[in-house]
N, C-alpha and C positions, 0 to 999 in steps of 0.2 A: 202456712197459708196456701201454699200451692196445692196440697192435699184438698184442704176445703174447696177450692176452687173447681178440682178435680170431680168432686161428689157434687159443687151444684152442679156443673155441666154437664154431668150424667142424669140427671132431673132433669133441669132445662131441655137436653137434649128430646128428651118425650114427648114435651110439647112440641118441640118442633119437627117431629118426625115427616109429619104430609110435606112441607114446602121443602126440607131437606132430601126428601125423596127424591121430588121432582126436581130440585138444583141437580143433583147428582147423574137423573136421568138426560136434564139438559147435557149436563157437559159430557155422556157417555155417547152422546146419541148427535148432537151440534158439534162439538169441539174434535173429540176421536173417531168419530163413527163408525161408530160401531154397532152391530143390527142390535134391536131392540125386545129380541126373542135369546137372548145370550141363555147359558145352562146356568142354572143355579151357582152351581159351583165356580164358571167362569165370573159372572156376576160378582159376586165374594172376594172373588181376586183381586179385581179389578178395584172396588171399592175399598178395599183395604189397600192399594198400591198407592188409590186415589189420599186414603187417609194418613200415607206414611210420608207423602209429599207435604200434605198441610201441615202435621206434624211438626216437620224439620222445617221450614218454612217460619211457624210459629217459633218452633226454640230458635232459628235463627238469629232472627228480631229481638227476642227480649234475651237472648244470652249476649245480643253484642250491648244491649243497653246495662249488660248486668241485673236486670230484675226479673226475679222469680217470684211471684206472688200469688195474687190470687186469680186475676184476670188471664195469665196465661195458661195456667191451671184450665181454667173456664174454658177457653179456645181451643184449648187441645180434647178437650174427650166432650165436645158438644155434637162431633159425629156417630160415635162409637154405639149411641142406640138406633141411631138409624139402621147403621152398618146392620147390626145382630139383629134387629126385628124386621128387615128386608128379607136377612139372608132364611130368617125364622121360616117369615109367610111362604119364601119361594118353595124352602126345604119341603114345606107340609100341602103345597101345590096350591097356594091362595097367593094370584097376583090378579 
C-alpha cells in the first residue's frame, strides 16, 4: 500500500504544483532568507534539503506509530513534482 500511496502522491502532487511553489518560496524567502534571485542549481539544493527534512519528519511519525501504508506513502512524494518541474522551468530559463 505504501507503494500506491507513493504514485497517487506523485499525481496529486501536479495538481498541486502552483500553492506548493509558492509554500516553498514562502518558507525560502520568510523563514531562511534567502534572496529570491537564488541560481537554479542553488534553488534545487535547497528544495531537496527542504524535502529530505519532510521526509524524515514524515517516516518519523508513522515509523514510531509503526504504520506504513498508504497515507504516508502519499505525504512523502506529494513534493517531489514540484521539486522537478521548478527545477525544469528554472533549468530552460522560464520563471
Amino acid at each position: 500500500m505504501f507503494i500506491v500511496g507513493v504514485l497517487v502522491g506523485l499525481v496529486v502532487g501536479l495538481f498541486l504544483w502552483l500553492p506548493e511553489t509558492i509554500l516553498i518560496a514562502d518558507i525560502m524567502i520568510g523563514v531562511f532568507q534567502l534572496p529570491g534571485n537564488m541560481s537554479p542549481g542553488a534553488n534545487f539544493l535547497f528544495s531537496i534539503a527542504l524535502y529530505a527534512i519532510w521526509f524524515l519528519v514524515i517516516w518519523a511519525i508513522f515509523r514510531r506509530a509503526n504504520m506504513f501504508s498508504f497515507f504516508p506513502g502519499l505525504l512523502c512524494s506529494i513534493p517531489l513534482p514540484t521539486i522537478l518541474i521548478n527545477a525544469f522551468l528554472q533549468s530552460a530559463g522560464m520563471h
